[in-house]
Backbone as CSV, one residue per row, in Angstrom:
resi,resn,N_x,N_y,N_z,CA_x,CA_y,CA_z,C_x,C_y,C_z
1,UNK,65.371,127.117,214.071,64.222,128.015,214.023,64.694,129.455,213.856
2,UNK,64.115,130.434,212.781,64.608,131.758,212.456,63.091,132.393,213.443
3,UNK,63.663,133.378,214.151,62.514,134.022,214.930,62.751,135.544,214.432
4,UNK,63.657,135.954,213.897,63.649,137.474,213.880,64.010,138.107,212.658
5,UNK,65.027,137.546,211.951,65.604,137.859,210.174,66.158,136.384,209.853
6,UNK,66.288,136.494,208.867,66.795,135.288,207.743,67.351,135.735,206.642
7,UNK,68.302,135.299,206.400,69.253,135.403,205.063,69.020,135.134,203.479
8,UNK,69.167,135.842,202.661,69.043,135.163,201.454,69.381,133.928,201.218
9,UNK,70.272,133.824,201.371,71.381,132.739,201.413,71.068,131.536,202.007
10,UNK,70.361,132.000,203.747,69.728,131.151,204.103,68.415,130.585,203.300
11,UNK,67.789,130.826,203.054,66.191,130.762,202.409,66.505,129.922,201.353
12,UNK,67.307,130.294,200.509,67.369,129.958,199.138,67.970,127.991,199.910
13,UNK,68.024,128.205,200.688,68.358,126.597,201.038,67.319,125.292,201.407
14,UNK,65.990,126.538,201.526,65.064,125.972,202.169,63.773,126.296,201.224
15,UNK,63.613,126.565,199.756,63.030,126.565,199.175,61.860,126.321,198.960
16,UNK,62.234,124.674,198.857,61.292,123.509,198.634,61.351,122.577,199.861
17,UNK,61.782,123.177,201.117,61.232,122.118,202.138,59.667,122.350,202.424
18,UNK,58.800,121.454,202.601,57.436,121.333,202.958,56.679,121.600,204.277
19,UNK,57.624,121.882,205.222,57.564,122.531,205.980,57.734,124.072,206.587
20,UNK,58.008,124.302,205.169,58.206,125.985,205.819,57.110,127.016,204.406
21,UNK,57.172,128.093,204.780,55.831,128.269,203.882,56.629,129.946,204.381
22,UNK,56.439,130.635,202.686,57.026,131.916,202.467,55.900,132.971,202.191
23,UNK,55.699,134.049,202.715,54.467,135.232,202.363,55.435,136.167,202.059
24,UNK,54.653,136.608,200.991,54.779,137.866,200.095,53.989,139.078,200.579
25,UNK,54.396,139.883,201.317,53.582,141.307,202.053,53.647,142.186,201.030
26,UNK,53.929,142.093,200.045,54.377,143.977,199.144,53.006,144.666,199.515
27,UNK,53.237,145.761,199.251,52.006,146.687,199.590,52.322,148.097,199.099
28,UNK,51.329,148.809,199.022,51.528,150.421,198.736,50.094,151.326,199.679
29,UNK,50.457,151.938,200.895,49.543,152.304,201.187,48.578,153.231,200.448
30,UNK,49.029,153.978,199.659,48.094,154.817,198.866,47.606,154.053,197.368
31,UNK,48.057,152.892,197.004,47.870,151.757,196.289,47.076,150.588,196.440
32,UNK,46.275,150.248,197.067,45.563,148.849,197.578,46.341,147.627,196.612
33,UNK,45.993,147.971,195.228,46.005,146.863,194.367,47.302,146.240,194.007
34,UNK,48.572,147.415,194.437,50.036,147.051,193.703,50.623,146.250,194.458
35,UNK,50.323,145.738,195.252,51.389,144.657,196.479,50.518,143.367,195.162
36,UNK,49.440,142.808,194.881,49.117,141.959,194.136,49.553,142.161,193.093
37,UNK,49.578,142.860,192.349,49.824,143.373,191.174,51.433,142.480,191.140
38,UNK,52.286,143.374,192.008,53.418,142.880,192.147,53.814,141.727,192.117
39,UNK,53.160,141.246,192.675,53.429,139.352,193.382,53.040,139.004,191.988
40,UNK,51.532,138.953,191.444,51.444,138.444,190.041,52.084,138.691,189.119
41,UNK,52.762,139.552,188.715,54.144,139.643,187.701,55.341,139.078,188.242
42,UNK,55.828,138.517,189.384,56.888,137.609,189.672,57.332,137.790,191.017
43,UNK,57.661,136.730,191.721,57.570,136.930,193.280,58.800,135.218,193.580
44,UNK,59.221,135.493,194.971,60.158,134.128,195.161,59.385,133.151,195.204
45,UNK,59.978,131.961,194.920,59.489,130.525,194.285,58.704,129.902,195.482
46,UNK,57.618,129.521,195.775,56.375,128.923,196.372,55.906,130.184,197.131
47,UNK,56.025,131.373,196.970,55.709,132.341,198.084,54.130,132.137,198.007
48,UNK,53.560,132.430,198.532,51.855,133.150,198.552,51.966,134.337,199.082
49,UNK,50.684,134.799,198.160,50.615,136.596,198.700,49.936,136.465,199.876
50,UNK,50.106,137.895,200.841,49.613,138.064,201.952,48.966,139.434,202.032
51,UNK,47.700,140.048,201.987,47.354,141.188,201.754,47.130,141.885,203.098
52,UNK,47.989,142.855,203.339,47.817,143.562,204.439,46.287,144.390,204.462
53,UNK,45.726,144.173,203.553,44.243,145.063,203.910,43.189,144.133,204.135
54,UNK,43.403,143.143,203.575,42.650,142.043,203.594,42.786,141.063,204.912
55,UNK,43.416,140.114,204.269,44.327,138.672,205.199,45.098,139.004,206.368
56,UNK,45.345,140.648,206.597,46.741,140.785,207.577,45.462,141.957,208.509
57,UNK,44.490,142.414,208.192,43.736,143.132,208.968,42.194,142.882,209.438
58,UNK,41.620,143.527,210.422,40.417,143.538,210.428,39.311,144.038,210.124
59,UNK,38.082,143.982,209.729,37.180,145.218,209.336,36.936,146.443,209.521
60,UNK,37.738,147.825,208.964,37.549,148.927,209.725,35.769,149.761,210.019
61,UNK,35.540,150.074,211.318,34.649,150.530,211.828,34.748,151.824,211.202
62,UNK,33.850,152.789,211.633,33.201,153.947,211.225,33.950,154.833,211.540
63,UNK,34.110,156.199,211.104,35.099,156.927,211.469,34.466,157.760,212.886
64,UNK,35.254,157.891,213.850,34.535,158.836,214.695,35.466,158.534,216.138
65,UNK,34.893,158.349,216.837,35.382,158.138,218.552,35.858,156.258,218.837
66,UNK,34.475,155.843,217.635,34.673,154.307,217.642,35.822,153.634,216.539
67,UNK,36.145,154.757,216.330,37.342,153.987,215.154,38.328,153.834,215.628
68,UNK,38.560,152.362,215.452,40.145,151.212,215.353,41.020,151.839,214.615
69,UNK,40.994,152.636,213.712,42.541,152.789,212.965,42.023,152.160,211.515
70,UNK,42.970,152.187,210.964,43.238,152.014,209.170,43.180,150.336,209.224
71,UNK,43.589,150.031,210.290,44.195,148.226,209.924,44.189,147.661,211.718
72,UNK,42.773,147.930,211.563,42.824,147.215,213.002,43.037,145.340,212.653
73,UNK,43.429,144.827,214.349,43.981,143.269,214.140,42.620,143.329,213.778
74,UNK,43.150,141.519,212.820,41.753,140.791,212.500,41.631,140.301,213.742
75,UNK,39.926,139.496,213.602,39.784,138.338,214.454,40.662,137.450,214.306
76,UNK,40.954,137.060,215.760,42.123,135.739,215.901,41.500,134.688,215.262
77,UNK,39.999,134.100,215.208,39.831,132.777,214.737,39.966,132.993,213.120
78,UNK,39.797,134.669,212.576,39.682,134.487,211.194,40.922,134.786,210.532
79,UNK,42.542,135.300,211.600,43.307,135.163,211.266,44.052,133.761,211.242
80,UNK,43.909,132.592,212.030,43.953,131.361,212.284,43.655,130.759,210.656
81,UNK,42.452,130.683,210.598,42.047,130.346,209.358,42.399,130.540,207.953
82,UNK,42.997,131.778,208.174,43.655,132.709,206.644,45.284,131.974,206.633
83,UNK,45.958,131.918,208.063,47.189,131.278,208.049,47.185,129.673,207.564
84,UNK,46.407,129.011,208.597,46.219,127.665,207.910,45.882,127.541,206.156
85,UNK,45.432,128.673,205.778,45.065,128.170,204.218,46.135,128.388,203.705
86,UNK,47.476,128.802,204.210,48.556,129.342,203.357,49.413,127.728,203.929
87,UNK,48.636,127.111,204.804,49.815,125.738,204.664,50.406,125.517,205.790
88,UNK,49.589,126.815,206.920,50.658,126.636,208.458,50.717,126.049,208.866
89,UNK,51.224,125.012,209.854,51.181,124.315,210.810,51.752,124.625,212.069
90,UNK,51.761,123.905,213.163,52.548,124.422,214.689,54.179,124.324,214.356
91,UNK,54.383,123.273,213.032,55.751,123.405,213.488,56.426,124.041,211.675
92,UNK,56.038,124.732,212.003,56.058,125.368,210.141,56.824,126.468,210.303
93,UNK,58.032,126.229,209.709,59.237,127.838,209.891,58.147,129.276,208.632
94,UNK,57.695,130.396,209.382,57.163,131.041,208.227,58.404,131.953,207.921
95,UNK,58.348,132.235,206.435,59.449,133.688,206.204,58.190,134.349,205.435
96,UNK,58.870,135.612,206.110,57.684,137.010,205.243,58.426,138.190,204.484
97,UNK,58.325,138.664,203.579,59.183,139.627,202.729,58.665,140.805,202.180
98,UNK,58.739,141.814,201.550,57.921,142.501,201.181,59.240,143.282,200.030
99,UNK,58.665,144.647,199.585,59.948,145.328,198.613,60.038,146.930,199.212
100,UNK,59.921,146.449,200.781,59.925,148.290,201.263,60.874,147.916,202.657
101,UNK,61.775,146.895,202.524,63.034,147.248,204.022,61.996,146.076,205.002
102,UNK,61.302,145.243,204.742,60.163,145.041,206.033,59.490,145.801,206.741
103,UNK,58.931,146.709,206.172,57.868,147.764,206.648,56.327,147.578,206.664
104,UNK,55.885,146.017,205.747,54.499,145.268,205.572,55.236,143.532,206.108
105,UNK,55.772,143.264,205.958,56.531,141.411,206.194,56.537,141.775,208.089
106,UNK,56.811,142.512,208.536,56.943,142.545,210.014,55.784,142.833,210.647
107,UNK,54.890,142.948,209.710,53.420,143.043,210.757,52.911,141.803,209.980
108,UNK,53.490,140.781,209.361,52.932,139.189,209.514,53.697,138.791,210.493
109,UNK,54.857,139.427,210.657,55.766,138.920,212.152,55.440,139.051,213.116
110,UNK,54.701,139.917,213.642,54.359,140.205,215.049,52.635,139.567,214.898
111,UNK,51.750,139.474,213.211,50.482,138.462,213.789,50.757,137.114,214.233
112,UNK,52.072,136.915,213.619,51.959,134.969,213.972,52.836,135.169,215.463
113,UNK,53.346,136.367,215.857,53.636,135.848,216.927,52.848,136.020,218.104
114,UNK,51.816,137.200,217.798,50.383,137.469,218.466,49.376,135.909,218.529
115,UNK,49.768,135.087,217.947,48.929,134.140,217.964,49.828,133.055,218.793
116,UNK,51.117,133.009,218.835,52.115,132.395,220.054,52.901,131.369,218.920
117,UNK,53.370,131.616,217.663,53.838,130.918,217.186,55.398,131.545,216.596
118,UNK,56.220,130.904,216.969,57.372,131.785,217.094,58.629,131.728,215.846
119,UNK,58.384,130.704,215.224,58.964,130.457,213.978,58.428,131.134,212.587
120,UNK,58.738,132.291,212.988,58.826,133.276,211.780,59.498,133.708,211.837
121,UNK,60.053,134.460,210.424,61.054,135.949,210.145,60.940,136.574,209.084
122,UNK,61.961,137.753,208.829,61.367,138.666,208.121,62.596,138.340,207.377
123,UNK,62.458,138.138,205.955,63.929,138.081,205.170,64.067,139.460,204.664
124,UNK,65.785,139.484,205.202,66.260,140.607,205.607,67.022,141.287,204.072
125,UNK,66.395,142.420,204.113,66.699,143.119,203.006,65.500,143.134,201.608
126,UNK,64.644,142.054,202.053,63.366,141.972,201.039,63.716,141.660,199.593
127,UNK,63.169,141.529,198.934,63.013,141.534,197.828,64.182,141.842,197.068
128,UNK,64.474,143.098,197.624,66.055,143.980,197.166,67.246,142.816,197.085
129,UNK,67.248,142.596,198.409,68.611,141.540,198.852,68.500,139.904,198.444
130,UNK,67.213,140.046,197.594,67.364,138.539,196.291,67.495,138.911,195.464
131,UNK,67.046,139.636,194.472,67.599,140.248,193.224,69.120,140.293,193.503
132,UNK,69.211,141.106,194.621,70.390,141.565,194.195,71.822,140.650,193.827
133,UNK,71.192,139.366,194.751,71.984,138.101,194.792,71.486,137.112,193.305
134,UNK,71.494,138.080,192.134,70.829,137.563,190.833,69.643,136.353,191.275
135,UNK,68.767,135.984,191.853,67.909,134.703,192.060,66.839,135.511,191.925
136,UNK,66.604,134.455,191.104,65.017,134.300,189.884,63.588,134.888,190.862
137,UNK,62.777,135.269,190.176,61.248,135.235,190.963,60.248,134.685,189.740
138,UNK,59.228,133.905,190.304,58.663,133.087,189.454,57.282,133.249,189.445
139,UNK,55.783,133.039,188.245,54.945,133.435,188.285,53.579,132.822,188.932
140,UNK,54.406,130.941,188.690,53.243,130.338,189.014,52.942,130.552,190.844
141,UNK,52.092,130.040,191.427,51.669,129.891,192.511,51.423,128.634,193.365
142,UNK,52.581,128.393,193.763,52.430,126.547,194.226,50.697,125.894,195.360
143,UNK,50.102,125.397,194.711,49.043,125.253,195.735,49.651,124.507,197.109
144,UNK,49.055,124.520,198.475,50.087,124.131,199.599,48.028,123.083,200.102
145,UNK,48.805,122.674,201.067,47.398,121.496,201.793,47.114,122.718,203.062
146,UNK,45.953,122.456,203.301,45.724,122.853,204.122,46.360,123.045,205.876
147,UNK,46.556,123.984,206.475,47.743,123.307,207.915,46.718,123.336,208.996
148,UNK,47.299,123.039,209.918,46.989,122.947,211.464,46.899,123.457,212.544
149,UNK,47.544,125.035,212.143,48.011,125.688,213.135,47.115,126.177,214.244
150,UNK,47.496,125.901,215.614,46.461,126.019,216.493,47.188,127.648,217.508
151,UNK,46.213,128.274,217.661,46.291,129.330,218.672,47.207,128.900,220.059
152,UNK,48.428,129.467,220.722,48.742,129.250,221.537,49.232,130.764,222.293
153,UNK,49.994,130.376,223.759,50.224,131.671,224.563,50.966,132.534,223.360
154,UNK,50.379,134.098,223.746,50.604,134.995,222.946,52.096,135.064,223.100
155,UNK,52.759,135.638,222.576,54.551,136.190,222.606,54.710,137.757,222.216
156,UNK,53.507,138.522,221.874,53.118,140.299,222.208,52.357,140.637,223.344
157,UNK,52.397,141.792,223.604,51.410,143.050,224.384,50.897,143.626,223.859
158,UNK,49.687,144.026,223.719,49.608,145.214,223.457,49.062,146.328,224.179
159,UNK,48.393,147.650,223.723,47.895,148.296,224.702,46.441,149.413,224.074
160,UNK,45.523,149.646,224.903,44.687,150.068,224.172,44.183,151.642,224.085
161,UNK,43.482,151.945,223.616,43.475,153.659,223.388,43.474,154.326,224.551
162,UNK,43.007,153.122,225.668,42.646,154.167,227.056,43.508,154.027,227.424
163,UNK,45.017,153.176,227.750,46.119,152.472,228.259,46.693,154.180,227.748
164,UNK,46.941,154.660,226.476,47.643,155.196,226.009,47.002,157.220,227.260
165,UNK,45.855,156.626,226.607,45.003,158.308,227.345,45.468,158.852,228.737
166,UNK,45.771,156.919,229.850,45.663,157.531,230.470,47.289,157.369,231.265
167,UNK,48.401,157.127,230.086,49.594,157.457,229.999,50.342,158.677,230.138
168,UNK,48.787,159.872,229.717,48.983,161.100,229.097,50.099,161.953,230.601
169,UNK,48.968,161.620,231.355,48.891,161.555,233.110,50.443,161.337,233.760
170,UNK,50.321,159.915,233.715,51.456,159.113,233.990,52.843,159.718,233.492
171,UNK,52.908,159.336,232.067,54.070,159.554,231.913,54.733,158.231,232.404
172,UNK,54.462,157.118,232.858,55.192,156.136,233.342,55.876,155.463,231.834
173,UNK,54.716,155.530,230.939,55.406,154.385,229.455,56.207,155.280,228.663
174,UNK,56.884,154.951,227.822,57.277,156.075,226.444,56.617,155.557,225.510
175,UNK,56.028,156.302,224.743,55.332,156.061,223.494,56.742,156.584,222.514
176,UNK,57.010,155.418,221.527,57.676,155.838,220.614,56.817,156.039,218.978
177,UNK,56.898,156.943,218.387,56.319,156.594,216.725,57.172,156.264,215.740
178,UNK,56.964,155.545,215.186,57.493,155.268,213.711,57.379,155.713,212.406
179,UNK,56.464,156.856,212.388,56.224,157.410,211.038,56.997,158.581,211.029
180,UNK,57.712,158.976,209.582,58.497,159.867,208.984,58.313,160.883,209.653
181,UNK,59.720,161.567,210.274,59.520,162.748,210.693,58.656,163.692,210.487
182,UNK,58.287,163.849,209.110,57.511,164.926,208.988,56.293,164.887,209.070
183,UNK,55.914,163.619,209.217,54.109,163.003,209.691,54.400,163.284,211.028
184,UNK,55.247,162.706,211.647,55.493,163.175,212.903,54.927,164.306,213.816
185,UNK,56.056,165.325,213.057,55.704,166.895,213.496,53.996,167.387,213.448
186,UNK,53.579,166.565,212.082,52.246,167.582,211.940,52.505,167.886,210.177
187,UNK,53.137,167.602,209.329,53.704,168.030,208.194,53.184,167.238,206.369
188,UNK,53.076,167.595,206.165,53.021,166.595,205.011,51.915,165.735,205.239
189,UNK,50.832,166.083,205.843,50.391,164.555,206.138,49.128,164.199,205.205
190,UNK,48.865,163.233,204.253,48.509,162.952,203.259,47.422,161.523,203.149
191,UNK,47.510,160.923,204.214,46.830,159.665,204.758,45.853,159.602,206.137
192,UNK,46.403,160.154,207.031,45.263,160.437,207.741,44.563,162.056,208.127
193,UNK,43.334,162.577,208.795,42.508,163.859,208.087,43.427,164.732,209.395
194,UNK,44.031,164.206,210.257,44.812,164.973,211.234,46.456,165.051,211.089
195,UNK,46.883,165.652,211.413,48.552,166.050,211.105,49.071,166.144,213.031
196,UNK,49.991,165.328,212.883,50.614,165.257,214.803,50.817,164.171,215.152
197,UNK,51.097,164.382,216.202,51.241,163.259,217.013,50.946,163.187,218.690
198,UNK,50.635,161.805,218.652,50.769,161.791,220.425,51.335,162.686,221.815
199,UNK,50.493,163.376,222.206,51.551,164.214,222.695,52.404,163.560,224.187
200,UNK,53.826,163.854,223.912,54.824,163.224,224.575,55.914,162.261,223.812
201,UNK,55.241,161.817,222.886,55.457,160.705,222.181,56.884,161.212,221.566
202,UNK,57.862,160.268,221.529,59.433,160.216,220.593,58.924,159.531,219.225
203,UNK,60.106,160.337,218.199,60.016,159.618,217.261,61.096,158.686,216.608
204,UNK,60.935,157.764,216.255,61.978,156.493,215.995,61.403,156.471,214.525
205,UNK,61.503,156.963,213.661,61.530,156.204,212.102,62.085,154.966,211.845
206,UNK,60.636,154.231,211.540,60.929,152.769,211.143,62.746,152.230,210.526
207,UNK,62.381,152.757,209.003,63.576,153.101,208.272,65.068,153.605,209.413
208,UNK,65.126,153.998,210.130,66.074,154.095,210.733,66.892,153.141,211.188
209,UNK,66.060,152.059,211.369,66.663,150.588,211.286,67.392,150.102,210.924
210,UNK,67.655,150.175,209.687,67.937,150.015,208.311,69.225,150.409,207.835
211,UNK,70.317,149.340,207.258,71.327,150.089,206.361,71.598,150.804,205.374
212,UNK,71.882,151.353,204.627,71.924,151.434,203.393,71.653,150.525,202.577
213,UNK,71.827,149.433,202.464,71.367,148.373,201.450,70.224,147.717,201.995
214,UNK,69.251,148.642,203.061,68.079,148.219,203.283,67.796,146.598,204.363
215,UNK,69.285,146.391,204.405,69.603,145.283,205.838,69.344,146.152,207.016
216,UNK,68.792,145.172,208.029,68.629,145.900,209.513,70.198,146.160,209.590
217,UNK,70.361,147.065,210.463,71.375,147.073,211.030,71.507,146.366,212.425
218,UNK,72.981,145.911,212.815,73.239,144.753,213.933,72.722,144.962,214.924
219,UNK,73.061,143.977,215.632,71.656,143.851,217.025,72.698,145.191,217.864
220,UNK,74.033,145.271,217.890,74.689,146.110,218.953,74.310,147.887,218.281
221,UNK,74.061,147.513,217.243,73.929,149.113,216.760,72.559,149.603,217.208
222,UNK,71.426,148.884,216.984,70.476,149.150,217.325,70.053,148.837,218.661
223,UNK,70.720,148.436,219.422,70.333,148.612,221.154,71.149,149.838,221.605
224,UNK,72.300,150.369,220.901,72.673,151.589,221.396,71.614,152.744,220.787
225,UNK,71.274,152.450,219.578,70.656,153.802,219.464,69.083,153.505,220.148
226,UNK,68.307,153.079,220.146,67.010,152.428,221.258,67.087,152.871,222.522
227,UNK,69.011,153.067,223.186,68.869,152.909,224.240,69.261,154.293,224.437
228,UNK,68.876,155.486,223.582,69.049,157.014,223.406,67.507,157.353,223.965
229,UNK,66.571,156.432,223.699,65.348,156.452,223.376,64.239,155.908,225.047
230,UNK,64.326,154.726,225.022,63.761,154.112,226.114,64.505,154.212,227.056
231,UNK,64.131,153.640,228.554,64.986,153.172,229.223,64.952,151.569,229.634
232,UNK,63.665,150.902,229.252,63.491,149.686,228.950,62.432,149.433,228.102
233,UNK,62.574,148.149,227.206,61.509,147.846,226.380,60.216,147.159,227.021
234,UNK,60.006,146.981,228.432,58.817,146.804,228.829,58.096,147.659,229.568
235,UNK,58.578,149.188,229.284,58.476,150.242,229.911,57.709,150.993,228.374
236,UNK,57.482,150.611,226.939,57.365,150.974,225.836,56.273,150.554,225.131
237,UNK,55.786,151.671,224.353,54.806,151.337,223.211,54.934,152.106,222.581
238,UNK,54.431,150.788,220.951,55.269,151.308,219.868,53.702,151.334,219.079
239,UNK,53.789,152.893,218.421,52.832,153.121,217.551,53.808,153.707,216.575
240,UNK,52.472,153.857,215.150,52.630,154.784,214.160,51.622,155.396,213.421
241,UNK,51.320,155.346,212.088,49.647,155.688,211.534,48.687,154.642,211.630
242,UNK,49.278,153.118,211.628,47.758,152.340,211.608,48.462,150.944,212.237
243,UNK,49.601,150.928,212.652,49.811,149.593,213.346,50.372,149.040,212.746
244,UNK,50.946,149.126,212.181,51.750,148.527,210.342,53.495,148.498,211.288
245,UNK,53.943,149.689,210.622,55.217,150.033,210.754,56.168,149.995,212.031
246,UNK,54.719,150.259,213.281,55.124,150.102,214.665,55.952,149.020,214.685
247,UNK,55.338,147.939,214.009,55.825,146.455,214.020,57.205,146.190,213.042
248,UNK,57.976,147.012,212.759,59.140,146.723,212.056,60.237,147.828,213.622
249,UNK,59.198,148.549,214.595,60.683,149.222,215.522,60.732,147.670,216.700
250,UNK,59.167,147.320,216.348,58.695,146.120,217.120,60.056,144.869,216.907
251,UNK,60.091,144.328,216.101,61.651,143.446,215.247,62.911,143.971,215.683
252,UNK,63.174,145.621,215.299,64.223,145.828,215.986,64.532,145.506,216.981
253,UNK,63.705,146.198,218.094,64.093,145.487,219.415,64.491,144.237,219.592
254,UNK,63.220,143.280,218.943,63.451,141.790,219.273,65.038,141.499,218.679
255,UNK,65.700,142.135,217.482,67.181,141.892,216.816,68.129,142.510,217.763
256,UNK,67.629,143.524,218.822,68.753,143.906,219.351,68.662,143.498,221.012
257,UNK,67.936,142.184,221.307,68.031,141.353,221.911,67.443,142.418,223.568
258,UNK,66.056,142.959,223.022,65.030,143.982,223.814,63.811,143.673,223.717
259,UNK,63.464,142.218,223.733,61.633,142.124,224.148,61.348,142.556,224.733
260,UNK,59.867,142.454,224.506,58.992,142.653,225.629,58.479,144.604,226.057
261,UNK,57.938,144.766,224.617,57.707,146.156,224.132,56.180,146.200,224.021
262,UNK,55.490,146.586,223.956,53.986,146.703,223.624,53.260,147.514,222.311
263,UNK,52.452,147.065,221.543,52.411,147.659,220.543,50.599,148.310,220.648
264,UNK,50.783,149.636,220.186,49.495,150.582,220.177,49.119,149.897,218.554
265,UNK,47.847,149.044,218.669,47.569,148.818,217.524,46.580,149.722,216.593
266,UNK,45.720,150.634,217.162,44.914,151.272,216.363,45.692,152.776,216.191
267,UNK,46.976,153.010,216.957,48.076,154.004,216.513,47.015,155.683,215.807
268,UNK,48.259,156.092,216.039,47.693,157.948,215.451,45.867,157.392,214.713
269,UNK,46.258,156.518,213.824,44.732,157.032,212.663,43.683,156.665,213.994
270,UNK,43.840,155.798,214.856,42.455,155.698,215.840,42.762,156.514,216.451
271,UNK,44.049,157.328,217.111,43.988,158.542,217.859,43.369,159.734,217.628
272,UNK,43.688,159.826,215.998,43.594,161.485,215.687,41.559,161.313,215.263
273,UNK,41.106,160.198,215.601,39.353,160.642,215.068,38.905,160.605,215.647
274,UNK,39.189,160.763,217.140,38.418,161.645,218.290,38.761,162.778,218.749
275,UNK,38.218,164.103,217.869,38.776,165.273,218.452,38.820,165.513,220.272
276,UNK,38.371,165.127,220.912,38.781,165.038,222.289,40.115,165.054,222.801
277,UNK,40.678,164.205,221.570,42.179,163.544,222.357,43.154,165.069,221.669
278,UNK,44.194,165.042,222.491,44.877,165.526,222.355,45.970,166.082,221.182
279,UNK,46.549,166.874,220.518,47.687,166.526,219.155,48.721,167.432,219.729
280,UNK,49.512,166.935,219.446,51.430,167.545,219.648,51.350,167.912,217.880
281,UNK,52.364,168.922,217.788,52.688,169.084,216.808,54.427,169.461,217.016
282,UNK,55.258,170.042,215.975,56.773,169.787,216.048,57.203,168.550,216.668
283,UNK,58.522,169.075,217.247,59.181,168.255,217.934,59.352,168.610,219.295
């Protein structure tokens, strides 16, 4: 069972077993249409697409005090349903991939494991690290049977806007963020109508993860630098702009052998649309 990354090398072994079932995450946040786009001009052999706006989220509410964020969770029974049509079952190894480092494939990692199913991973290096190993991507779309997969004990936390509010206080959790320094600070910011961040909040860039050739880096590298950061991962919550990316510092941990983290799912975009709440800006 792969629970956290998987190998090219590995995968390519497991192709055509009938038991395991591959999603395609590509995505472009300022793009809706190019993660499909993508997959339909050529994608790895039986993958199915997985649309993070669609299939990977829930209906966003109105903008104001009541707003979830960009990509609040779906409903569990209608995420259940969207997985089974891709072929899941209870005992079904999933791999998820995307062409951005696992920055969209790790928030199918943390829904199937929100639903208590633990045989997933994120193949490591994406898209990049099959090409690069010359292996083909193909156009057709294998139809799969319907699966089985039933809801069991969760294997996340999460925490909710008031958990976070009334952290402000406390100070007991660390809020870490994951979005680019300069969204961070207050800078550049181009996606949601506020610029900042959480105030208190550290920042961990997703991408920081990451090698140069877009491989995580090892579980010992990334529990030393984490451990610059937290002082335990059940002492933590991990946001960013919409709940997306949180979920790739979310993986790290789990690779550098640090469960048991909590994830802010409606993150900055449900923070910043209640002027009430608070904004940090710099560092």
């Amino acid at each position: 069972m792969y629970t956290t990354l998987i190998q090219t090398s590995e995968l390519v072994s497991h192709l055509n077993d009938s038991d395991w079932v591959i999603l395609d995450c590509r995505h472009d946040l300022l793009n809706p249409t190019a993660g499909s786009d993508a997959f339909a001009a050529g994608h790895i052999q039986n993958a199915q697409f997985a649309d993070i706006d669609t299939a990977l989220s829930g209906p966003k509410t109105m903008r104001g005090p009541q707003f979830t964020g960009r990509h609040p969770l779906p409903d569990r029974n209608a995420l259940l349903a969207t997985l089974r049509g891709w072929g899941i079952d209870d005992d079904t190894q999933v791999v998820a991939y995307d062409g951005q480092g696992g920055m969209f494939a790790a928030r199918l990692w943390w829904l199937l494991r929100w639903l208590g199913h633990p045989a997933v991973a994120v193949l490591d290096g994406g898209l990049a690290a099959w090409q690069a190993q010359g292996l083909p991507l193909v156009t057709p779309v294998a139809p799969r049977p319907v699966g089985n997969l039933r809801e069991k004990a969760s294997l996340t936390r999460t925490v909710s806007v008031q958990d976070v509010v009334a952290n402000l206080e406390t100070q007991a959790l660390t809020v870490i963020d994951a979005r680019a320094p300069d969204r961070y600070r207050g800078e550049n910011e181009t996606i949601d109508p506020v610029g900042g961040h959480i105030p208190g909040a550290k920042n961990r860039f997703f991408k920081d993860n990451l090698q140069a050739d877009g491989r995580f880096k090892s579980a010992k590298e990334l529990e030393q630098e984490f451990a610059g950061l937290i002082s335990t991962a059940e002492s933590t919550i991990l946001q960013c702009g919409s709940g997306v990316t949180a979920c790739h510092n979310l993986l790290a941990l789990e690779v550098a052998g640090l469960p048991g983290a909590a994830l802010y799912p409606g993150s900055w975009s449900e923070w910043c649309a209640d002027p009430a709440r608070p904004v940090a800006t710099a560092t």
